[in-house]
N, C-alpha and C positions, 0 to 999 in steps of 0.2 A: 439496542441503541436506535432512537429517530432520526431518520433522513435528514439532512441540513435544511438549509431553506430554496439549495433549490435541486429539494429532493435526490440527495447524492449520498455516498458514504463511501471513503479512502480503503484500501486494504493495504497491506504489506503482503508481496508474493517473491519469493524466492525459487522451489521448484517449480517448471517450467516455464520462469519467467516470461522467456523468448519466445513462446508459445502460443499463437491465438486464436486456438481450435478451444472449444465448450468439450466439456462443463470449465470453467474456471477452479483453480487450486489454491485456497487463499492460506496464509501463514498469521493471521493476525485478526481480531478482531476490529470493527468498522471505528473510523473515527470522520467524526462530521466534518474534520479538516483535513487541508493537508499536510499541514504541519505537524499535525499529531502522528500521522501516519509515516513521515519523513525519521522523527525522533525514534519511533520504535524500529525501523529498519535500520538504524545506524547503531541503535545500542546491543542489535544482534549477529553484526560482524567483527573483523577485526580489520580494522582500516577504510579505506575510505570508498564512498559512493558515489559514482558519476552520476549526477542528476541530470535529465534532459527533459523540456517544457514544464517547470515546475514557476 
């Protein structure tokens, strides 16, 4: 997948979300939005997601 336009790409991360020590552990493939990236993280739970700065 190509970078957006301003050269970004969204993931879905679940295990150690909380976490912000490297490497990074991604759950999903890139999507140039965040929308796309919001959809697949909600089709992979059961109920609901606190979104914050979205």
């Amino acid at each position: 997948m190509p970078l957006n336009e301003e050269g970004l790409l969204y993931y879905v991360r679940f295990r150690y979300a909380g976490a912000a020590t490297e490497p990074t552990w991604v759950d999903s493939g890139g999507y140039q939005d965040i929308s796309g990236a919001i959809e697949e993280a909600e089709s992979k739970v059961i109920g609901r997601i606190q979104w914050e700065n979205t």
